[in-house]
TORKOL-4160 file (C-alpha; in steps of 0.2 Angstrom, whole numbers, padded with zeros to 4 digits, m for minus):
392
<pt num="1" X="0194" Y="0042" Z="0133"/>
<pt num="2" X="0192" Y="0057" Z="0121"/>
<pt num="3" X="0177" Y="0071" Z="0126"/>
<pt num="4" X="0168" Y="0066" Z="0108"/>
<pt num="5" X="0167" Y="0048" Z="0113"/>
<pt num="6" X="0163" Y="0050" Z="0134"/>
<pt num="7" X="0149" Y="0060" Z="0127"/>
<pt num="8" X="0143" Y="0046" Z="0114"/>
<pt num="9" X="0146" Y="0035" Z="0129"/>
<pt num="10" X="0135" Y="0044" Z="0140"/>
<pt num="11" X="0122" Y="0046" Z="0128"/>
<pt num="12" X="0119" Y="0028" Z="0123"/>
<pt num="13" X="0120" Y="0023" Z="0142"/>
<pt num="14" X="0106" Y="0037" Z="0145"/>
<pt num="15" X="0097" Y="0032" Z="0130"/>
<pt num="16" X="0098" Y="0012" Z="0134"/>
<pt num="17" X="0090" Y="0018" Z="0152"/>
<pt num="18" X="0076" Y="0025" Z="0145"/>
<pt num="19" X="0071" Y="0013" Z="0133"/>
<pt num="20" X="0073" Y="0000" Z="0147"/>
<pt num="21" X="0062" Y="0010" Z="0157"/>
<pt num="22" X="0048" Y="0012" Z="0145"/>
<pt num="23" X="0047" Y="m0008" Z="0145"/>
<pt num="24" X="0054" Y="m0010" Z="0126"/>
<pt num="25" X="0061" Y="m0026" Z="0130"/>
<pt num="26" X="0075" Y="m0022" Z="0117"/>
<pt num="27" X="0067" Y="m0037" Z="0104"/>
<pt num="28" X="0059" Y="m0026" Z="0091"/>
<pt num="29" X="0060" Y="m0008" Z="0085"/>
<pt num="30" X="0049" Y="0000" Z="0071"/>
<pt num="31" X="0064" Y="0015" Z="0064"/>
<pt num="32" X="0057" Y="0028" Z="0054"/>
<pt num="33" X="0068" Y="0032" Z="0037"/>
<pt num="34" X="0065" Y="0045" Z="0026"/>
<pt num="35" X="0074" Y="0056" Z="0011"/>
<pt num="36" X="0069" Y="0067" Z="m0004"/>
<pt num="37" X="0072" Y="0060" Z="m0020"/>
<pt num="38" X="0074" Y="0072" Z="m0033"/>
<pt num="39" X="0063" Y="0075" Z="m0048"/>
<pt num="40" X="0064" Y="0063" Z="m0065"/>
<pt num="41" X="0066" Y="0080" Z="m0076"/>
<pt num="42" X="0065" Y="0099" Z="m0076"/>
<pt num="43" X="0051" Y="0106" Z="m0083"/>
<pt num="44" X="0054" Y="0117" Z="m0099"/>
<pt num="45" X="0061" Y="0133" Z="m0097"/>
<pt num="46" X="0051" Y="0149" Z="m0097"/>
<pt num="47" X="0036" Y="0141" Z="m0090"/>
<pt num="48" X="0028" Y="0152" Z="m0081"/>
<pt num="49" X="0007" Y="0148" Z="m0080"/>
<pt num="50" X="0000" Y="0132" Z="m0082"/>
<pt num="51" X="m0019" Y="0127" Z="m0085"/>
<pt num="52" X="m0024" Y="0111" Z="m0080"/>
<pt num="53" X="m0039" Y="0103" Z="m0092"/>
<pt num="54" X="m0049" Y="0086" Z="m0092"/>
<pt num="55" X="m0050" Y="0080" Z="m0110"/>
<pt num="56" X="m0067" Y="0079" Z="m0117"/>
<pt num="57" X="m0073" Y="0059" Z="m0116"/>
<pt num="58" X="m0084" Y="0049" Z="m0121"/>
<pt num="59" X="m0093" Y="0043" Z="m0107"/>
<pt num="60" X="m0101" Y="0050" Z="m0093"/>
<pt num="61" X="m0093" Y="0041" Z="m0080"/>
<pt num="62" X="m0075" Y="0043" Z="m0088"/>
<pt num="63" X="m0078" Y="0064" Z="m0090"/>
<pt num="64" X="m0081" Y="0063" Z="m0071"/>
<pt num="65" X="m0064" Y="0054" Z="m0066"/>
<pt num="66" X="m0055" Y="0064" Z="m0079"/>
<pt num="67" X="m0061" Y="0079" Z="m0071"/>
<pt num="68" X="m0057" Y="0072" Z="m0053"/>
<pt num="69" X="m0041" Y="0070" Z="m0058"/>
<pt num="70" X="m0038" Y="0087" Z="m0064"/>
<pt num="71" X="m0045" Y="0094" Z="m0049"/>
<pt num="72" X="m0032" Y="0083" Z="m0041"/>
<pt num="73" X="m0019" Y="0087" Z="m0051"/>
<pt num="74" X="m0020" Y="0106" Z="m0047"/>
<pt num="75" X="m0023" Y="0103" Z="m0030"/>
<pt num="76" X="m0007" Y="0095" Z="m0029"/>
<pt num="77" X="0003" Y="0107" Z="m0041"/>
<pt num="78" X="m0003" Y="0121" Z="m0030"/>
<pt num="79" X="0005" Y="0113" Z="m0015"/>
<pt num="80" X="0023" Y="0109" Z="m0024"/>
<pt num="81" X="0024" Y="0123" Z="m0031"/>
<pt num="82" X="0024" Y="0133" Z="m0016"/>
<pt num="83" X="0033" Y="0122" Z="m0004"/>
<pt num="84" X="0048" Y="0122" Z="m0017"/>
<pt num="85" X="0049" Y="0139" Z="m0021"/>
<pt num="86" X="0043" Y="0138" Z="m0040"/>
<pt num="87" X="0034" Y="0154" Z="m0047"/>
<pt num="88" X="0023" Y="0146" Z="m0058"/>
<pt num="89" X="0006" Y="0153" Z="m0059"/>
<pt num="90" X="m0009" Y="0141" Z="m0061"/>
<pt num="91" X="m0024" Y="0146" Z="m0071"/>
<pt num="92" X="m0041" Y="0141" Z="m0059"/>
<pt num="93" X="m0051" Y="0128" Z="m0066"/>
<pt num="94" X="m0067" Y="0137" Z="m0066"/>
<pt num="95" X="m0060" Y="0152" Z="m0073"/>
<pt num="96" X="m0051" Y="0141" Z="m0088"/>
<pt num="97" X="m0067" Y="0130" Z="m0090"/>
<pt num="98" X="m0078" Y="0147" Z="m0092"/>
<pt num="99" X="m0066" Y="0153" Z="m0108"/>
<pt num="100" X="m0064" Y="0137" Z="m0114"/>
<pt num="101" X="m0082" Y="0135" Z="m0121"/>
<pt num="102" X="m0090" Y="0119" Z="m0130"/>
<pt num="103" X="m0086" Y="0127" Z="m0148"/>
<pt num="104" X="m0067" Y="0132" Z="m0142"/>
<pt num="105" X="m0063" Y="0114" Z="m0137"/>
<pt num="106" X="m0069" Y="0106" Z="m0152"/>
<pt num="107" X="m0059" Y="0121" Z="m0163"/>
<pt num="108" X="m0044" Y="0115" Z="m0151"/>
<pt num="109" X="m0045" Y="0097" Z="m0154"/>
<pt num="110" X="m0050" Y="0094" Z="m0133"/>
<pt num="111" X="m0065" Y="0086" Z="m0138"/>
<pt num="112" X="m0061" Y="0077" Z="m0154"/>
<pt num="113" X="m0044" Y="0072" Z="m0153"/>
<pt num="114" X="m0041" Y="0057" Z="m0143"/>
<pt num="115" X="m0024" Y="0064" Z="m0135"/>
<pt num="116" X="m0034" Y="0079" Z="m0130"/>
<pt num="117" X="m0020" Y="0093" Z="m0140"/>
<pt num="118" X="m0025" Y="0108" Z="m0146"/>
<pt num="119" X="m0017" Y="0115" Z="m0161"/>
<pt num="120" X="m0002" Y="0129" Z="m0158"/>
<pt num="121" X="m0006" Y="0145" Z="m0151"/>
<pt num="122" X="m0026" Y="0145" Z="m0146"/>
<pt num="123" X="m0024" Y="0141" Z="m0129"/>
<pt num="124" X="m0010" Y="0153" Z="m0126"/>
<pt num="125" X="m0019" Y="0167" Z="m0131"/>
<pt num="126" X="m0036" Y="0161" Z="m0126"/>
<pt num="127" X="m0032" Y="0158" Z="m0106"/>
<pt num="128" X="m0013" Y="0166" Z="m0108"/>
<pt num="129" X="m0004" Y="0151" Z="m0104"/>
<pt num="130" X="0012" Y="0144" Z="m0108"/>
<pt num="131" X="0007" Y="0125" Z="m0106"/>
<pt num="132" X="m0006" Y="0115" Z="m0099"/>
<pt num="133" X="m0010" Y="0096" Z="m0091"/>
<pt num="134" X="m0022" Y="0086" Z="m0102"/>
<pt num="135" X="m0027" Y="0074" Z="m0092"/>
<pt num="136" X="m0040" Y="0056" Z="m0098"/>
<pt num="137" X="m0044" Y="0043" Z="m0088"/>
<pt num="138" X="m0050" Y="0026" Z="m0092"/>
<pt num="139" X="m0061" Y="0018" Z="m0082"/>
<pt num="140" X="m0068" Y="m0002" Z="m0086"/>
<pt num="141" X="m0075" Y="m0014" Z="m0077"/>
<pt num="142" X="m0079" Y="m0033" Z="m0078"/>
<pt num="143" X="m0092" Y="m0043" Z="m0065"/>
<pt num="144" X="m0094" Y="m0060" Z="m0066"/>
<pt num="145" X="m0108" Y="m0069" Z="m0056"/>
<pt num="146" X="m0110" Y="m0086" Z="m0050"/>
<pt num="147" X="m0116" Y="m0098" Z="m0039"/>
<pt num="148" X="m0108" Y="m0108" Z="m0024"/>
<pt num="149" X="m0113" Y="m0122" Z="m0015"/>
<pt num="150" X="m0114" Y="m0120" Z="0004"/>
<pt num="151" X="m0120" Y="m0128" Z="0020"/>
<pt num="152" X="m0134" Y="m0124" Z="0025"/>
<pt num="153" X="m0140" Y="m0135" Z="0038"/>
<pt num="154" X="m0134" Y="m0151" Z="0049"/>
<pt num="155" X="m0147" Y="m0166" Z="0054"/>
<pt num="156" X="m0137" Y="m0176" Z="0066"/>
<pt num="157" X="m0140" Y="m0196" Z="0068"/>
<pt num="158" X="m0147" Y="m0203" Z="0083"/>
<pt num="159" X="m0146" Y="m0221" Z="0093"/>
<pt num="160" X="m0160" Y="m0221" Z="0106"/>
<pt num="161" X="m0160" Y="m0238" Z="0117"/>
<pt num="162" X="m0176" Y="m0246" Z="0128"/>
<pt num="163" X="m0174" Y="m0257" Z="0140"/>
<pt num="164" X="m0192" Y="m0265" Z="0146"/>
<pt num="165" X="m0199" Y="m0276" Z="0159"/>
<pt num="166" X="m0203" Y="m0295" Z="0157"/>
<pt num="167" X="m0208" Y="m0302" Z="0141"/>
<pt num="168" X="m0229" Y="m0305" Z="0141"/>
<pt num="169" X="m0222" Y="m0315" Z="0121"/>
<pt num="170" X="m0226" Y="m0335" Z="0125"/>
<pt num="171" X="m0211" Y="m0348" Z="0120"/>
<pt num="172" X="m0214" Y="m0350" Z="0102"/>
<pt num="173" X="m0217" Y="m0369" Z="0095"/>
<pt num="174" X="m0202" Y="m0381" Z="0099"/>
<pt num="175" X="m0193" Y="m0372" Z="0112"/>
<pt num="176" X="m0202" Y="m0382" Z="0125"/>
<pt num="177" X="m0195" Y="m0380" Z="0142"/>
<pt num="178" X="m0187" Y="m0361" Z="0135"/>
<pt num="179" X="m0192" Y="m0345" Z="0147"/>
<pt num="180" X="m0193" Y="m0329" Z="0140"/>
<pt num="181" X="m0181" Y="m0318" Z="0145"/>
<pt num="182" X="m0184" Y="m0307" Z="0163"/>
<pt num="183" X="m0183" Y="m0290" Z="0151"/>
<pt num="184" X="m0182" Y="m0284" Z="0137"/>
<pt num="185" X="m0169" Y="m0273" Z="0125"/>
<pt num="186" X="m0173" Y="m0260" Z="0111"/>
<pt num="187" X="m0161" Y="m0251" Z="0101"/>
<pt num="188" X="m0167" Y="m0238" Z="0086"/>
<pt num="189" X="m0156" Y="m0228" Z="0076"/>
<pt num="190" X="m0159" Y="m0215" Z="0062"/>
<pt num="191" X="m0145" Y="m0209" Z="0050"/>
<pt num="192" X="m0139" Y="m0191" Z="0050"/>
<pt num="193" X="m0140" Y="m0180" Z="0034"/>
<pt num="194" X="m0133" Y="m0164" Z="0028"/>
<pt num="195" X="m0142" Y="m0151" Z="0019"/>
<pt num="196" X="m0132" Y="m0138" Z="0006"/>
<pt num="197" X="m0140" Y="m0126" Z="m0004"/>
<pt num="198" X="m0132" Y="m0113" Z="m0018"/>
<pt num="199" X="m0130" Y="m0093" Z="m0016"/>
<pt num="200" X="m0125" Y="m0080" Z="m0029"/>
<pt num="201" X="m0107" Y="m0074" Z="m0029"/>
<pt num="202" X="m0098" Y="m0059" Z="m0038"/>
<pt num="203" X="m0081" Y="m0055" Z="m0044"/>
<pt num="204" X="m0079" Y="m0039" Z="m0049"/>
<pt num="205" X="m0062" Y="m0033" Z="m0058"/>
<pt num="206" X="m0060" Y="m0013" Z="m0060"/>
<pt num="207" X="m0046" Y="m0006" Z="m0071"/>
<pt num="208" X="m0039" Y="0011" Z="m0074"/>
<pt num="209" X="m0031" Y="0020" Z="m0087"/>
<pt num="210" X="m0023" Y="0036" Z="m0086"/>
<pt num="211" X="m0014" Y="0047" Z="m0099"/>
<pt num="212" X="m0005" Y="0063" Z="m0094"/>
<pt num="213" X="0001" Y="0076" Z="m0106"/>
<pt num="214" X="0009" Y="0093" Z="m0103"/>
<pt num="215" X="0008" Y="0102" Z="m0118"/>
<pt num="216" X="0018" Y="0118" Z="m0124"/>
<pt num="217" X="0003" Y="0128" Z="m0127"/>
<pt num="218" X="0011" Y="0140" Z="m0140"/>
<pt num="219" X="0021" Y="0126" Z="m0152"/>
<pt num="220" X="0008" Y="0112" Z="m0146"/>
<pt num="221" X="0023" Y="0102" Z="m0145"/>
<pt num="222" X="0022" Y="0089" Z="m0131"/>
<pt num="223" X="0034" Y="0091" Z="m0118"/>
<pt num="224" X="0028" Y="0074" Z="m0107"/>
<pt num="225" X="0018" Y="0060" Z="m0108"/>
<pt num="226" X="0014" Y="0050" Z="m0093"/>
<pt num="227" X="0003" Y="0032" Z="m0097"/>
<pt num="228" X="0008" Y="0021" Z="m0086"/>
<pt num="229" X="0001" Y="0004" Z="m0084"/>
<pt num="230" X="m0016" Y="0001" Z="m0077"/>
<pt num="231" X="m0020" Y="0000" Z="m0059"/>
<pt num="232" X="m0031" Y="m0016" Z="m0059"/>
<pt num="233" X="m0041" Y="m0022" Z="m0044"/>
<pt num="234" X="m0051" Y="m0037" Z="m0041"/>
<pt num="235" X="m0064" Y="m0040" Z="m0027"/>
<pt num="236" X="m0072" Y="m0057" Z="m0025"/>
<pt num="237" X="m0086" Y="m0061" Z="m0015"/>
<pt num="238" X="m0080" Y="m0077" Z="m0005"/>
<pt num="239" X="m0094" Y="m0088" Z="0002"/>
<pt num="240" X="m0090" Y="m0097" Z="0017"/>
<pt num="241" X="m0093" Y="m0117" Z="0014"/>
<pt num="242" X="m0100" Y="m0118" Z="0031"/>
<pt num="243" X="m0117" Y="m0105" Z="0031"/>
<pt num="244" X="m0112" Y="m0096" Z="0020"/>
<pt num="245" X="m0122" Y="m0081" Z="0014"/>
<pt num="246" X="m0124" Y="m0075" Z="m0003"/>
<pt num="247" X="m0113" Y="m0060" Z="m0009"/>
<pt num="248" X="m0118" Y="m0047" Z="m0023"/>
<pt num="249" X="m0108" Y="m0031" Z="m0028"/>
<pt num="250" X="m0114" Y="m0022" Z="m0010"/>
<pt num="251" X="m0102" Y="m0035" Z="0000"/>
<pt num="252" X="m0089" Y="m0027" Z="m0013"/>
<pt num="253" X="m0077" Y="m0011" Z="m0009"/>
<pt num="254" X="m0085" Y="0004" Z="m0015"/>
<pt num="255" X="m0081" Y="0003" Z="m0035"/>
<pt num="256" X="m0078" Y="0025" Z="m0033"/>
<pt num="257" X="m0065" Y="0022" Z="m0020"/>
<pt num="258" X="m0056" Y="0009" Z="m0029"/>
<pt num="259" X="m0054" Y="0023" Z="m0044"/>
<pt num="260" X="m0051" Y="0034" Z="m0033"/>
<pt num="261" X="m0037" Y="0029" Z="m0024"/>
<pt num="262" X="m0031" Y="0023" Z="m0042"/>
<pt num="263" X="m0032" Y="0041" Z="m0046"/>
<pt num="264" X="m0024" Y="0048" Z="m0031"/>
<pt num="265" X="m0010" Y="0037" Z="m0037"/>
<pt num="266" X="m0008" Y="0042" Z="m0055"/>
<pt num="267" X="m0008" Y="0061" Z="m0047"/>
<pt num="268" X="0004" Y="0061" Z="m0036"/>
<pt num="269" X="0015" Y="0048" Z="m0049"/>
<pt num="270" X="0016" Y="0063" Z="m0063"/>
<pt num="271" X="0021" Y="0076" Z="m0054"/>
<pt num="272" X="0032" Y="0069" Z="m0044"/>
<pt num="273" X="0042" Y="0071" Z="m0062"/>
<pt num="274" X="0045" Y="0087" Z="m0060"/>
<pt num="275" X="0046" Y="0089" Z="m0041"/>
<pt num="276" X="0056" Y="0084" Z="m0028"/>
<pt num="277" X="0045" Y="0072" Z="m0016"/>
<pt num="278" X="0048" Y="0065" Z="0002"/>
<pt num="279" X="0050" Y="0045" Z="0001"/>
<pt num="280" X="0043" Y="0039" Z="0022"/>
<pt num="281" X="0044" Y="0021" Z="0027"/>
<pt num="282" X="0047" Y="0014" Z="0042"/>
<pt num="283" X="0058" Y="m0002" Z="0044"/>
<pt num="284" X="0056" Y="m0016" Z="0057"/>
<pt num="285" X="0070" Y="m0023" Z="0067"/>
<pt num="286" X="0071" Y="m0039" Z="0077"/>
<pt num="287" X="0085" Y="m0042" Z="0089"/>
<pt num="288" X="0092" Y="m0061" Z="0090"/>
<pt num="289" X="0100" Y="m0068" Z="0106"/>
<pt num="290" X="0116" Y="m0059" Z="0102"/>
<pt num="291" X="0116" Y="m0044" Z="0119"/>
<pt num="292" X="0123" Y="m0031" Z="0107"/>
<pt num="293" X="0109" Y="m0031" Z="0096"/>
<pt num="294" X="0099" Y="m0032" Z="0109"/>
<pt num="295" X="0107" Y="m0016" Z="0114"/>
<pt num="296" X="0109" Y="m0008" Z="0099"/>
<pt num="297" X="0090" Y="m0012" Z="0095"/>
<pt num="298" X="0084" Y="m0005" Z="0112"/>
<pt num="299" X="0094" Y="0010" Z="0106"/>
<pt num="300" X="0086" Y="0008" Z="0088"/>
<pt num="301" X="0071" Y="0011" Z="0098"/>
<pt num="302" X="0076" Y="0027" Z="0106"/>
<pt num="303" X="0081" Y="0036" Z="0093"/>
<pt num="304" X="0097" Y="0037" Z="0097"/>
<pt num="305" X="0105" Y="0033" Z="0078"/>
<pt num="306" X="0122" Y="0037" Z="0082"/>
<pt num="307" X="0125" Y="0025" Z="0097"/>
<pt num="308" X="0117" Y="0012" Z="0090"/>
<pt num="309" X="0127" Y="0010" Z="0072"/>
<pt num="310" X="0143" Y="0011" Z="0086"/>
<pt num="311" X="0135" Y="m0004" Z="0096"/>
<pt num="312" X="0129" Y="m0015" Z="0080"/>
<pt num="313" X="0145" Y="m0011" Z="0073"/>
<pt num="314" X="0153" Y="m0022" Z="0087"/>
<pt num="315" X="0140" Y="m0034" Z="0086"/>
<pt num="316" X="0144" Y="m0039" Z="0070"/>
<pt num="317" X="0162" Y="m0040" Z="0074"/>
<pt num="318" X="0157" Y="m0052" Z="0089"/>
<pt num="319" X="0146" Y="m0060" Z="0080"/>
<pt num="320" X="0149" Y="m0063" Z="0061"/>
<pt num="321" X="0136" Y="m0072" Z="0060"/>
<pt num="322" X="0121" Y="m0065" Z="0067"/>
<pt num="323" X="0110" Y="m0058" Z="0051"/>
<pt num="324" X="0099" Y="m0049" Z="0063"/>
<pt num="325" X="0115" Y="m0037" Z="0068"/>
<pt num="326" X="0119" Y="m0035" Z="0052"/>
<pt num="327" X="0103" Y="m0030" Z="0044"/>
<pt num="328" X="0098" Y="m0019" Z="0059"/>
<pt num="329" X="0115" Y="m0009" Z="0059"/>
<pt num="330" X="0111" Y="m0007" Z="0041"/>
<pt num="331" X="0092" Y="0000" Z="0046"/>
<pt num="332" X="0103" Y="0013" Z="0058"/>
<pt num="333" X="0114" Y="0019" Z="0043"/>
<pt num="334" X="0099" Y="0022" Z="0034"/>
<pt num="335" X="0091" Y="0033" Z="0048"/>
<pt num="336" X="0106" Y="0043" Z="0049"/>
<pt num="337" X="0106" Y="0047" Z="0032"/>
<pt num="338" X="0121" Y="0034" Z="0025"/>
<pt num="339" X="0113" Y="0025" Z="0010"/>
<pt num="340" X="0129" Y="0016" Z="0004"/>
<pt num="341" X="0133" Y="0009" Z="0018"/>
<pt num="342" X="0116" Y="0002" Z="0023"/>
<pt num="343" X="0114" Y="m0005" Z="0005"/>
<pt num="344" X="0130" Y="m0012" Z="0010"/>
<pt num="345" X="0126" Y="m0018" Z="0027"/>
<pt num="346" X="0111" Y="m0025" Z="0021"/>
<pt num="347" X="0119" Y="m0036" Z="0008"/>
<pt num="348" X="0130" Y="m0044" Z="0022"/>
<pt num="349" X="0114" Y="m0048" Z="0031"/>
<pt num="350" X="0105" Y="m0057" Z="0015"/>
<pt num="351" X="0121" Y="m0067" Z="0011"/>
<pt num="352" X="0120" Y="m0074" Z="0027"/>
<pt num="353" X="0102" Y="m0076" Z="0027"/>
<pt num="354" X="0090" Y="m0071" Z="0011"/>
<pt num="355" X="0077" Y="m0066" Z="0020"/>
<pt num="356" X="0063" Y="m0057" Z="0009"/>
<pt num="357" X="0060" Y="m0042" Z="0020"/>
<pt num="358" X="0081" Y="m0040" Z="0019"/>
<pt num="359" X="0078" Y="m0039" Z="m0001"/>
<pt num="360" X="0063" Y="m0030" Z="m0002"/>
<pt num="361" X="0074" Y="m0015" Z="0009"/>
<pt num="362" X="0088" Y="m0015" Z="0001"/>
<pt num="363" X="0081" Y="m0016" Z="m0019"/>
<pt num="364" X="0071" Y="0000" Z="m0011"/>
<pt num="365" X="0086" Y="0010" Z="m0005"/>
<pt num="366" X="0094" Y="0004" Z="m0021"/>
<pt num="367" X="0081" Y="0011" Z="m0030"/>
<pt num="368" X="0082" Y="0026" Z="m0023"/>
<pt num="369" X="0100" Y="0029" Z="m0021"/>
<pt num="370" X="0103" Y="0038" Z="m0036"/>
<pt num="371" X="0091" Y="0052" Z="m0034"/>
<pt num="372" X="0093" Y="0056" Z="m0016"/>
<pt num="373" X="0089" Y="0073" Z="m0015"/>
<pt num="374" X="0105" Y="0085" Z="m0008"/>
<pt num="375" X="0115" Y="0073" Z="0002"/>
<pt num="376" X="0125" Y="0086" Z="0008"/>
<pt num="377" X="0112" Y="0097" Z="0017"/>
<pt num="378" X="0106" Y="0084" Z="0028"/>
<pt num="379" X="0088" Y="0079" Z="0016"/>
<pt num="380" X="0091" Y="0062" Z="0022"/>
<pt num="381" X="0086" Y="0054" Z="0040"/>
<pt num="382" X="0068" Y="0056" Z="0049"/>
<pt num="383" X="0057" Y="0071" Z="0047"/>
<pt num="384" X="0054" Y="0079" Z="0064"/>
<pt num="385" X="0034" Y="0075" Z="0062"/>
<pt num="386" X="0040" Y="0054" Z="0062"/>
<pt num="387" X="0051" Y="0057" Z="0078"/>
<pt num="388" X="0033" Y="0055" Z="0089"/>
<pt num="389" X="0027" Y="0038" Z="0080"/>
<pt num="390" X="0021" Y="0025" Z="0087"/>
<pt num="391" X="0032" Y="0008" Z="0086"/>
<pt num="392" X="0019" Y="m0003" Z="0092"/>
């Protein structure tokens, strides 16, 4: 036996002992898998500061989430920017919202243009930018209230039986020679019934809209525009059949942090055009009967990724049949960083059993495949921060 594969051997023997010692069982491991994937598109060339403006609405309400997204927006600009080494400058918010006054925004088109673009040239010189984020959102919302019918009380029946002494009753005419009987025998019963009455109910249906621009500020050409389809969430007030109790929009999420999380969304969606970003999952894997995957999912368990894409791998030899093996030597691939080949192990497992959470895993490392950020310098596999998670 070579030195490379007595070490590999004695790692997998001391990782298997500390997962059986920790209680695992070897049935089930939660595998963190993460990558970077890198961004849709460069941003234009030259760029150097960026302001980032809510467009003037026409609500109230939308102004508010328009300007909650901005402050979003920058927040998370801000962050990218200096985690991936970009120079961009970004003009404060306060300090653009001060020069760009009520009668500038107007002159520019923010507040009368529905896209929110100013003409060429006045933003550059006013706030000495080279382009800027115009940024609307959208908000609508739709309740419906109704009635229900519910139970709201239960009268059961009841049989009640007498038995008496001797009859004092005389033998009626013609039943000469009859006695009456030594007791008597009384039965009563009443009849049950079921009360219901009706209590409100609400459905409540919020949608939200976003547009994104990023406009050159000197030409007032528009470099990107992000409008996605709207995040639509609907909330219904259920009443129970049985005591049910009446449900108004307070028994409802909050409606601002159903937008709110909507816009947190749409945020981190448009940048993520121009920057690299992490992608973090976890995956779970379920051993079968089969006593190499119950090893290589106890190893699965410990982390040890190498060891266990060599024990699956015999598994599957063993055992051409057991989907659970294949799908859980693709999950291992994955965690070491090899897409193609846990696309490709993947694939064997849904062929021999199209299980839904196979499909859902592979069409998202298919999706992501292509834009793998840097295969070559190691993006892929766990971040250190996931190595301490929790499996259970």
């Amino acid at each position: 036996m070579g030195h490379a594969r007595c070490v590999h051997a004695v790692a997998a023997v001391l990782a298997l002992a500390a997962a059986g010692s920790s209680g695992c069982g070897g049935s089930r491991a939660v595998v963190p898998i993460s990558y970077a994937i890198d961004q849709a598109r460069d941003l234009p060339p030259g760029l150097e500061t960026i302001a980032v403006l809510d467009a003037e609405m026409d609500s109230p309400e939308d102004q508010k989430w328009s300007e909650l997204a901005a402050n979003r927006v920058q927040a998370q600009f801000s962050e990218l920017n200096s985690r991936y080494g970009h120079r961009l400058r970004l003009v404060d918010r306060k300090h653009a919202k001060l020069l760009a006054d009520e009668r500038d925004l107007v002159a520019a088109g923010v507040a009368e243009n529905p896209a929110g673009a100013p003409p060429p040239g006045m933003m550059a010189t006013q706030l000495g930018v080279d382009a800027f984020v115009v940024i609307r959102i959208n908000v609508s919302e739709e309740v419906i209230e109704g009635r229900a019918r519910t139970i709201s009380g239960i009268h059961l029946g009841s049989i009640t039986e007498q038995f008496g002494g001797p009859s004092s009753r005389r033998p009626a005419r013609g039943a000469r020679g009859r006695r009456p009987p030594p007791h008597t025998f009384e039965r009563r019963s009443t009849s049950g019934a079921i009360q219901t009455q009706e209590v409100p109910t609400v459905t409540r249906t919020i949608a939200v809209r976003p547009t994104f621009l990023l406009i050159d500020a000197v030409t007032g050409r528009t470099w990107d525009t992000y409008a996605p389809p709207a995040i639509i969430r609907t909330d219904e007030g259920d009443v129970s059949p049985l005591f049910g109790r009446g449900k108004t929009e307070a028994d409802l999420r909050p409606r601002d942090r159903v937008i709110d999380e909507a816009i947190e969304i749409y945020a981190s969606e448009f940048l993520r055009r121009f920057f690299p970003h992490d992608v973090g999952y976890r995956a779970e894997v379920r051993a079968s009967e089969n006593e190499l995957c119950r090893q290589g999912v106890r190893l699965l368990k410990a982390r040890a990724y190498p060891e266990a894409v060599s024990v699956l791998q015999s598994a599957t030899e063993q055992f051409p049949d057991d989907d659970r093996a294949h799908f859980a030597l693709g999950i291992a691939h994955a965690a070491t960083g090899e897409v193609d080949a846990a696309i490709d192990w993947i694939s064997q497992a849904i062929a021999l059993s199209p299980d839904p959470y196979y499909v859902k895993a592979r069409t998202r490392l298919s999706a992501d495949r292509d834009y793998i950020h840097d295969p070559a310098s190691g993006a892929h596999g766990l971040r250190d921060a996931e190595r301490d998670s929790d499996d259970d």
